[in-house]
N, CA and C atoms as a LAMMPS dump frame, in Angstrom:
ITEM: TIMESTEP
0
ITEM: NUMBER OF ATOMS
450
ITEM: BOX BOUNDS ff ff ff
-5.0000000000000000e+02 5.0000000000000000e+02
-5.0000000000000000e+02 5.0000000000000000e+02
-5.0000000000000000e+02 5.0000000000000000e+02
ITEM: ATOMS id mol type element x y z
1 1 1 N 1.295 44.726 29.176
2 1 2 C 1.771 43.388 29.445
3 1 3 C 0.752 42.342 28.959
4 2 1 N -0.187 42.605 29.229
5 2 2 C -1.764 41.531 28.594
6 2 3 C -1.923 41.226 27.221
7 3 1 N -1.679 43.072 26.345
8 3 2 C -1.857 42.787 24.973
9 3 3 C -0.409 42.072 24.763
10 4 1 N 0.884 41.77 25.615
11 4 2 C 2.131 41.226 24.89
12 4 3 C 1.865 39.629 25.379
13 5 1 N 0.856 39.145 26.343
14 5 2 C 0.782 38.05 26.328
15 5 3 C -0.342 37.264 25.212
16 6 1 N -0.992 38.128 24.943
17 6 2 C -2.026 37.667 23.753
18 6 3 C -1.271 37.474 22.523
19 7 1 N -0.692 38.441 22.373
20 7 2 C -0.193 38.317 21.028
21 7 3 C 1.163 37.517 20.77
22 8 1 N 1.687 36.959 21.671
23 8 2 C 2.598 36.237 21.717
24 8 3 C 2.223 34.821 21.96
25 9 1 N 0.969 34.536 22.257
26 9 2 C 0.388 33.49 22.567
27 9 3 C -0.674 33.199 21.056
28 10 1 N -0.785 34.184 20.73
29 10 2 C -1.468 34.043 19.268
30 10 3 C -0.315 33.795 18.135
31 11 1 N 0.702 34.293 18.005
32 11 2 C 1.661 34.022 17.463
33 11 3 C 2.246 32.711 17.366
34 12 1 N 2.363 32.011 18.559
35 12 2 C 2.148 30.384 18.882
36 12 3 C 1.328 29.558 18.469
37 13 1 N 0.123 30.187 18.641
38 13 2 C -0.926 29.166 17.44
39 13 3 C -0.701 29.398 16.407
40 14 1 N -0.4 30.451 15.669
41 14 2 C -0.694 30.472 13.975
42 14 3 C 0.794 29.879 14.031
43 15 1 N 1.913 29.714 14.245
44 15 2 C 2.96 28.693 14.114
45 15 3 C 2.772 27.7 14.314
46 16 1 N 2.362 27.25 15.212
47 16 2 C 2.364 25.35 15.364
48 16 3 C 0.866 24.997 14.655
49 17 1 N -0.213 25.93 14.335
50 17 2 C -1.059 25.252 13.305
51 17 3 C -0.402 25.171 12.225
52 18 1 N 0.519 26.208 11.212
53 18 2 C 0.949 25.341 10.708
54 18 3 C 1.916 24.598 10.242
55 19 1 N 2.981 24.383 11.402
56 19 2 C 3.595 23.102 11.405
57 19 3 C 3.093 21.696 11.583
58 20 1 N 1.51 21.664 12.435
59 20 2 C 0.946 20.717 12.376
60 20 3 C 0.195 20.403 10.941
61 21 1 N -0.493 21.494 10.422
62 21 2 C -0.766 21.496 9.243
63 21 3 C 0.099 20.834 8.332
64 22 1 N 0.903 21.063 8.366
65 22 2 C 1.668 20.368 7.21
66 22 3 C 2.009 19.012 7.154
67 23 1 N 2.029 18.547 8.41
68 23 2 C 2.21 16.883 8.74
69 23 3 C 0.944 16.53 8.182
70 24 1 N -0.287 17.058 8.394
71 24 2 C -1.445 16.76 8.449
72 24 3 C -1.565 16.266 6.956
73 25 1 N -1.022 17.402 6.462
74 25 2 C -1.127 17.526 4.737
75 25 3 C -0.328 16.337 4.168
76 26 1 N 0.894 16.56 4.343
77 26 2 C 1.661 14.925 4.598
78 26 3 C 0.775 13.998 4.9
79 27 1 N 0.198 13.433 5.906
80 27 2 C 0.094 12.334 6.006
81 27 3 C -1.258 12.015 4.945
82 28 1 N -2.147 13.204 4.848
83 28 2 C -3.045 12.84 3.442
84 28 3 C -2.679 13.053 2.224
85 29 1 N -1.861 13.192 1.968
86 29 2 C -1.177 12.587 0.515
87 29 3 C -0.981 11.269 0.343
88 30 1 N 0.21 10.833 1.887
89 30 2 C 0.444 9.447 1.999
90 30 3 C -0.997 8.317 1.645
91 31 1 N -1.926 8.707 2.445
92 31 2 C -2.803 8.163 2.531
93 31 3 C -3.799 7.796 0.783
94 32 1 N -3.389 9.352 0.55
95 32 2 C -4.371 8.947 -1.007
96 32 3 C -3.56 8.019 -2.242
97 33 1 N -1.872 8.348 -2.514
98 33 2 C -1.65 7.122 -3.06
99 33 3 C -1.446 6.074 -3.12
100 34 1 N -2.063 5.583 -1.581
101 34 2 C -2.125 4.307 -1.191
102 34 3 C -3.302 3.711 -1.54
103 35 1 N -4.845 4.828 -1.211
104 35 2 C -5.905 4.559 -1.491
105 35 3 C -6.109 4.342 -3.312
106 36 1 N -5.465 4.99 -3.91
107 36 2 C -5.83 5.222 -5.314
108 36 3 C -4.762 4.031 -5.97
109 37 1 N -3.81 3.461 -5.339
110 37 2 C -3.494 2.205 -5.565
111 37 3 C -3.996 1.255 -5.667
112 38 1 N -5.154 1.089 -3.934
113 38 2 C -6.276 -0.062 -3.746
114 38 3 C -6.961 0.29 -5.286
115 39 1 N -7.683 1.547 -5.469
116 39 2 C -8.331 1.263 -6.103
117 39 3 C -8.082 0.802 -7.906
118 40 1 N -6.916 1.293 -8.084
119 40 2 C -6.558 1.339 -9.387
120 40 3 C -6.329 -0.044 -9.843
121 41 1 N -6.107 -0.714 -8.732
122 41 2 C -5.896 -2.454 -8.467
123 41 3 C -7.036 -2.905 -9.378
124 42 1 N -8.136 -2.449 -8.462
125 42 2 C -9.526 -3.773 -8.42
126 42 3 C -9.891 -3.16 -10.087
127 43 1 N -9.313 -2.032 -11.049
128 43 2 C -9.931 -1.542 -11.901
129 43 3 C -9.253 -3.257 -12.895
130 44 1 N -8.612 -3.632 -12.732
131 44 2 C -7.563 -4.643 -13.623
132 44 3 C -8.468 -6.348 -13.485
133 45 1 N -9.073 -6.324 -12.348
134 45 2 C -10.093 -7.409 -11.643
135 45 3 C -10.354 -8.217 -13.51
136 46 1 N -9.892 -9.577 -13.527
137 46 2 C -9.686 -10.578 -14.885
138 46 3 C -8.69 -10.176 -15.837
139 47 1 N -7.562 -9.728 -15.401
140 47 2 C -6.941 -9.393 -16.606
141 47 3 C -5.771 -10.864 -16.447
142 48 1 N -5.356 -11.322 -17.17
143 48 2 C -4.445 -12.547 -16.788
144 48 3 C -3.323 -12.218 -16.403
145 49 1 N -2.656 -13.584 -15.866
146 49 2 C -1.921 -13.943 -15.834
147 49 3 C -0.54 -13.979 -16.353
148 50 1 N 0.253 -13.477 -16.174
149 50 2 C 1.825 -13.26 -17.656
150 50 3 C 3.272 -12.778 -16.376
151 51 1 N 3.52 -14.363 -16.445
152 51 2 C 5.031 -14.279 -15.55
153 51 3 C 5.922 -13.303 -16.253
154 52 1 N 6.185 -12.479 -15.573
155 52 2 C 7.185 -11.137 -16
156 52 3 C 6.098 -10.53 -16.622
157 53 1 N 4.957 -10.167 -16.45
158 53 2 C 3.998 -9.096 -17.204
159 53 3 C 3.92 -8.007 -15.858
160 54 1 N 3.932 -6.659 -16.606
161 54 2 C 3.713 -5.458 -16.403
162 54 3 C 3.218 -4.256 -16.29
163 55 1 N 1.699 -5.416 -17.463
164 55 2 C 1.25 -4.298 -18.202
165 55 3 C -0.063 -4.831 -17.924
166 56 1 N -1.203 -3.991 -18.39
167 56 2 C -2.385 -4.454 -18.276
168 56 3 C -2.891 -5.558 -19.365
169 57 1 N -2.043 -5.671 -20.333
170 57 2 C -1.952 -7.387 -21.144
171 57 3 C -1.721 -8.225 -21.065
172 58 1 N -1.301 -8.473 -19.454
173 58 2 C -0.924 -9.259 -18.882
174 58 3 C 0.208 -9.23 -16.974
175 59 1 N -0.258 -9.481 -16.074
176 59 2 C 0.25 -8.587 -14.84
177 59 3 C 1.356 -10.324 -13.899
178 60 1 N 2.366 -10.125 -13.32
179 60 2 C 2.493 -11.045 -12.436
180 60 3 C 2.531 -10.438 -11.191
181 61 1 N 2.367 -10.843 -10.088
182 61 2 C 2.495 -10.341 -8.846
183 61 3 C 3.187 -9.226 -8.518
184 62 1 N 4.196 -8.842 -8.636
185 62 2 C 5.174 -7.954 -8.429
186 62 3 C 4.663 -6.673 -9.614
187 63 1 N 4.941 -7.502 -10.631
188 63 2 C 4.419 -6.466 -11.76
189 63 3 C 3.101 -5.534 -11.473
190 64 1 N 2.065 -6.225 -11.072
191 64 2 C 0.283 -5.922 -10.724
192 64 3 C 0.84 -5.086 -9.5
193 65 1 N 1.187 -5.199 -8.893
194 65 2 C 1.176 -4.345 -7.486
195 65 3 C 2.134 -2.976 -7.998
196 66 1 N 3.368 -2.87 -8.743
197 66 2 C 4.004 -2.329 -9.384
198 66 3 C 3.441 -1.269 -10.363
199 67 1 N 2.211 -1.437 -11.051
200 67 2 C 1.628 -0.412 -11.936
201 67 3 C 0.49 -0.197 -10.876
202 68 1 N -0.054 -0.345 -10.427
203 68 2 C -1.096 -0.138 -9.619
204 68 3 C -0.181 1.093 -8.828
205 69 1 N 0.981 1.081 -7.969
206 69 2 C 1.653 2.12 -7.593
207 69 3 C 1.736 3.325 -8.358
208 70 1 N 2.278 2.666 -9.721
209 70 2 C 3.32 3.755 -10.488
210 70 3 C 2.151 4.39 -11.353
211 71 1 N 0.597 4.624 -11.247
212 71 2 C -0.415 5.045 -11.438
213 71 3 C -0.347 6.116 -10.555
214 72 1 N -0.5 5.53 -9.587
215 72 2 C -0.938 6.41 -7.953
216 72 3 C 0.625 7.355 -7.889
217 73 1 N 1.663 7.667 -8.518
218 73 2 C 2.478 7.861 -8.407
219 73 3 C 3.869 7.822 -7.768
220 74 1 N 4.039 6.459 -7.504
221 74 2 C 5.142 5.774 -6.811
222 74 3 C 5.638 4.608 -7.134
223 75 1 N 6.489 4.842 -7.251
224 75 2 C 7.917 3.454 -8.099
225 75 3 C 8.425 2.806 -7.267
226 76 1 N 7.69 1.616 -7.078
227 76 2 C 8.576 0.533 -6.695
228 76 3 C 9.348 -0.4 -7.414
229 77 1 N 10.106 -1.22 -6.358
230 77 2 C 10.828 -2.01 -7.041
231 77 3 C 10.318 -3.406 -7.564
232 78 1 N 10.954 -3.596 -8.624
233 78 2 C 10.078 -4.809 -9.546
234 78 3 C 9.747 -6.406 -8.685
235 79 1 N 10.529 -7.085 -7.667
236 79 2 C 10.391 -7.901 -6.878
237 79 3 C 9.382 -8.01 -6.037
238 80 1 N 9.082 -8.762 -5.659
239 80 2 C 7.898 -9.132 -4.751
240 80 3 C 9.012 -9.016 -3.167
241 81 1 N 10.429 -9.865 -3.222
242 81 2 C 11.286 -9.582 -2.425
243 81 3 C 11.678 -8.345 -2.066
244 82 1 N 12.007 -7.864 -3.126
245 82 2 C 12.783 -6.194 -2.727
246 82 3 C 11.675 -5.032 -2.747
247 83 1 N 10.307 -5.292 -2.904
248 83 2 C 9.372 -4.594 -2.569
249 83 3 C 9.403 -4.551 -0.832
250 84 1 N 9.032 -5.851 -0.19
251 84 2 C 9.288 -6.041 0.758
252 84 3 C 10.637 -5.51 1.65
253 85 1 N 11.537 -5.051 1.175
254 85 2 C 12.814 -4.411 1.725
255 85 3 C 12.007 -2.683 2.195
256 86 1 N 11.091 -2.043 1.676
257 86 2 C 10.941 -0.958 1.622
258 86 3 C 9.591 -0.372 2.386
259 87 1 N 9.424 1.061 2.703
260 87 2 C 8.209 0.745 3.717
261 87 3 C 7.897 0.558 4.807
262 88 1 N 7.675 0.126 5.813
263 88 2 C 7.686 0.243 7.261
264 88 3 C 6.79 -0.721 7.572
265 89 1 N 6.946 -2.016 8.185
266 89 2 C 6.084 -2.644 8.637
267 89 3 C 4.865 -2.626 9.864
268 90 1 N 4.181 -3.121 9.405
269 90 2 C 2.523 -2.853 9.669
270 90 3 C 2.08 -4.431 10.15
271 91 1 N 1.31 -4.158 11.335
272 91 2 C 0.8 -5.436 12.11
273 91 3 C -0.499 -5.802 10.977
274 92 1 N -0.879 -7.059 11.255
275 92 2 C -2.127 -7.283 10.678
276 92 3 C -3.144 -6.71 10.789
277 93 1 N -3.303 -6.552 12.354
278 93 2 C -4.526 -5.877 12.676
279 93 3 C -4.813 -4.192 12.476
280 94 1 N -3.811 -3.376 12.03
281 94 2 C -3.004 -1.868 11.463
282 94 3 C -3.463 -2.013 10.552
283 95 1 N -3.76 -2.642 9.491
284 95 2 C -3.762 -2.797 7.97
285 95 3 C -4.624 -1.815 7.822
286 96 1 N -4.326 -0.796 6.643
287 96 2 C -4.995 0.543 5.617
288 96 3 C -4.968 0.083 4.502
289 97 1 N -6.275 0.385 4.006
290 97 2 C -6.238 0.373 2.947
291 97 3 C -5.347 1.071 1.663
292 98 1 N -4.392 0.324 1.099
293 98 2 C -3.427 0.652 0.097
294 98 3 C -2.006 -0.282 0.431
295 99 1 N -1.926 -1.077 1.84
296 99 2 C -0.858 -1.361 2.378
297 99 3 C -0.417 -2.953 1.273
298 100 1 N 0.798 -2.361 1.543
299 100 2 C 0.876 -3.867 0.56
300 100 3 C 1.368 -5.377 1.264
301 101 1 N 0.72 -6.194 1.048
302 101 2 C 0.684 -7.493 1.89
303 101 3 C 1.592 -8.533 1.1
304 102 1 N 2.203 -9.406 1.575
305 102 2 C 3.383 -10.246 1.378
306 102 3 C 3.248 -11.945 1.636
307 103 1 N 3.444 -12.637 1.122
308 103 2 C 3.534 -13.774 1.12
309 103 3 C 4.45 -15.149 1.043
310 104 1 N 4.848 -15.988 1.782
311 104 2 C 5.751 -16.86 1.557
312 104 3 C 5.324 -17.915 0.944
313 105 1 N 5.421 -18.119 -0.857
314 105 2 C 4.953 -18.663 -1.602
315 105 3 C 5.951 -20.197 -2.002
316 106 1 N 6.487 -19.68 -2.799
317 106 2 C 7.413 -20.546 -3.477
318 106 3 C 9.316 -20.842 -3.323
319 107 1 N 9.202 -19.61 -1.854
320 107 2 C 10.359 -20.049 -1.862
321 107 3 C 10.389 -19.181 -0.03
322 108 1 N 11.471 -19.06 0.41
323 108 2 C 11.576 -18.723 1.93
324 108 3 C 11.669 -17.241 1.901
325 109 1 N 10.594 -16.368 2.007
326 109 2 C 10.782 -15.242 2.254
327 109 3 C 9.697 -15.095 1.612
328 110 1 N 9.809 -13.279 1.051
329 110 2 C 8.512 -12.831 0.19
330 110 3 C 8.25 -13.096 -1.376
331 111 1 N 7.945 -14.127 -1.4
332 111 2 C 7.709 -14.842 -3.01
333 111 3 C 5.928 -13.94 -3.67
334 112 1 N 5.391 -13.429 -2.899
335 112 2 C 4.138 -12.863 -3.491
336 112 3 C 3.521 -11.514 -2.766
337 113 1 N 3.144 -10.963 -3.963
338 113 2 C 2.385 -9.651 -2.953
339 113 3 C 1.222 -9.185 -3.53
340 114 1 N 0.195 -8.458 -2.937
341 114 2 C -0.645 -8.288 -3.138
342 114 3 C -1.018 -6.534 -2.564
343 115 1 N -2.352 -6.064 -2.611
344 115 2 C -2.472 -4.804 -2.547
345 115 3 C -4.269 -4.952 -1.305
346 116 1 N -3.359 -4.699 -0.121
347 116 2 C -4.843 -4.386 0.252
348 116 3 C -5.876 -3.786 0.497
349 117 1 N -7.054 -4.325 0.901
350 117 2 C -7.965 -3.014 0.268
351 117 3 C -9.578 -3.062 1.089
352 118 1 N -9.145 -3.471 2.292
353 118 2 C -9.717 -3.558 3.085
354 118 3 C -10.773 -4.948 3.848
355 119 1 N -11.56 -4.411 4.509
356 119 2 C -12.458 -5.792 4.783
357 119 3 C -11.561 -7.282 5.027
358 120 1 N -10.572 -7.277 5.446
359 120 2 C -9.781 -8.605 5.445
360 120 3 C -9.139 -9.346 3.654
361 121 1 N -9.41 -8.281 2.73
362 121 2 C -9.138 -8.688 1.706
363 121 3 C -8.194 -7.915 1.11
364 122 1 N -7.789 -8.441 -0.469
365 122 2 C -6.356 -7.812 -0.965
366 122 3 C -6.732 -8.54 -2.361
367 123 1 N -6.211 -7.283 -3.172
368 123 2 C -6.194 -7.751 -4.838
369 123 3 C -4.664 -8.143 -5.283
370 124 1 N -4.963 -8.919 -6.142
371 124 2 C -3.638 -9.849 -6.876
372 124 3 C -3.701 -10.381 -7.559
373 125 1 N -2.241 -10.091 -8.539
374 125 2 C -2.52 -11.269 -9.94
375 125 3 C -1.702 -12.747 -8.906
376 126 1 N -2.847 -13.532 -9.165
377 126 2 C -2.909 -14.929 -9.174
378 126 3 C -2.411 -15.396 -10.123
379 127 1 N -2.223 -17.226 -10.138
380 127 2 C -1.424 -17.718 -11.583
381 127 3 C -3.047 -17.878 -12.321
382 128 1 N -4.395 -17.778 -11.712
383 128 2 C -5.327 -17.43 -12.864
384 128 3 C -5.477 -16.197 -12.974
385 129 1 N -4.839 -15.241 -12.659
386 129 2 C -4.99 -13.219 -13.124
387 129 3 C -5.29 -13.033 -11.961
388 130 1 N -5.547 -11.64 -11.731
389 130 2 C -5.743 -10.618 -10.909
390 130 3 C -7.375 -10.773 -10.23
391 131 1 N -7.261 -10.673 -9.131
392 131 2 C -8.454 -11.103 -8.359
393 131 3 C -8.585 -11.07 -6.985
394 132 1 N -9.639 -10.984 -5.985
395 132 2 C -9.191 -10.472 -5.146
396 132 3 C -9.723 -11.88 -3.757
397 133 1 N -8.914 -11.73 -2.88
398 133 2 C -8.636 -13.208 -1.928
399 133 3 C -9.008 -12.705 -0.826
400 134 1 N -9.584 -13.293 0.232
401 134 2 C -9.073 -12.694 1.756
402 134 3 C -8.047 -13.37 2.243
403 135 1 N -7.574 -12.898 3.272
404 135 2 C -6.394 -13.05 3.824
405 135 3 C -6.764 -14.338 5.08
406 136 1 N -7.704 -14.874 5.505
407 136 2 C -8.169 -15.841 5.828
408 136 3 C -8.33 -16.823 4.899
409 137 1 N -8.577 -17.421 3.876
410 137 2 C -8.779 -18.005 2.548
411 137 3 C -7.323 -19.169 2.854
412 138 1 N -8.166 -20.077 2.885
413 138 2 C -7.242 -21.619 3.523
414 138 3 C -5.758 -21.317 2.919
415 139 1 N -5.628 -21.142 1.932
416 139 2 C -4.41 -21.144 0.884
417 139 3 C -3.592 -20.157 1.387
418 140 1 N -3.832 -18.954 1.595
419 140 2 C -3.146 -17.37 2.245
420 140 3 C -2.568 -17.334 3.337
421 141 1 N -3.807 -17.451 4.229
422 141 2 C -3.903 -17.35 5.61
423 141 3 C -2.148 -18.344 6.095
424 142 1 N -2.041 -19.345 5.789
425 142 2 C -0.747 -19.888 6.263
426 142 3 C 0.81 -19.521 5.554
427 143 1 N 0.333 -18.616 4.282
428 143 2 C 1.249 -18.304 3.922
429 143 3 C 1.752 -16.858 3.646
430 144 1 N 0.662 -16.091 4.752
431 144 2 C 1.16 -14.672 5.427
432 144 3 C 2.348 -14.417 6.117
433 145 1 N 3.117 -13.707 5.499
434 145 2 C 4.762 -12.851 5.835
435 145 3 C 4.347 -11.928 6.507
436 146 1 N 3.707 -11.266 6.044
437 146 2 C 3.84 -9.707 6.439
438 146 3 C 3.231 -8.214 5.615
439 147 1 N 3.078 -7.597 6.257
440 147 2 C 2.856 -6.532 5.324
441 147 3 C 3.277 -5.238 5.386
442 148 1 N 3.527 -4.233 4.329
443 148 2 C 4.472 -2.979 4.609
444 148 3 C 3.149 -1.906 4.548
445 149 1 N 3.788 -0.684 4.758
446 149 2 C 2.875 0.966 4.552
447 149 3 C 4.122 1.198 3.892
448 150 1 N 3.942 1.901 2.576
449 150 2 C 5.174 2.432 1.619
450 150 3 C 4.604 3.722 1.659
């Protein structure tokens, strides 16, 4: 009866390690193409400015946050708006590095986004290029939406 409670109780751990395992594994994947987003960001740091640019010859908001993903291996959608549709929202004070942050710029809703990357800060093509702001920074700070975990 002893050796059928051991081994049935050992049988229980090596199952739920790894079913936990695998979330585990999951959630560090999640985590690295978010991180390798932040970083693939700050690699672009002066590249300009180019409304509807995509490319590293030129990035706009949506676009810059958009290859910075589709590096790290994930396709979003081309909008700064319909980026914002996707993802799971995240408090300010939650913020990970890779999360992507949102802005009510130029029109009522999410007109800008950016990639953050820790320390209270976030990289973005600006209308002078890609560069990186804090989220306190007089200009931002009042025109914080929100931010997602994709």
């Amino acid at each position: 009866m002893r050796k059928m409670i051991i081994m049935t109780t050992l049988a229980f751990g090596i199952l739920f390690s790894g079913i936990f395992g695998s979330i585990d594994a999951s959630a560090a994947s999640n985590t690295n193409y978010r991180v390798k987003a932040a970083s693939t960001g700050q690699k672009f740091i002066g590249v300009p400015y180019k409304w509807g640019g995509t490319s590293p010859s030129g990035f706009d908001c949506s676009g810059f946050v958009g290859y910075a993903y589709k590096i790290s291996g994930k396709v979003l959608p081309r909008t700064a708006s319909e980026m914002y549709k996707r993802g799971t929202f995240v408090g300010r004070y939650q913020l990970q590095v890779g999360d992507t942050v949102f802005f009510s710029t130029v029109s009522k809703g999410a007109s800008h986004v950016g990639i953050y990357i820790g320390n209270n800060q976030f990289v973005h093509a600006a209308s002078n290029g890609v560069r990186i702001d804090s989220l306190n920074n007089s200009y931002w700070k009042p025109r914080y939406l929100g931010a997602k975990r994709i």
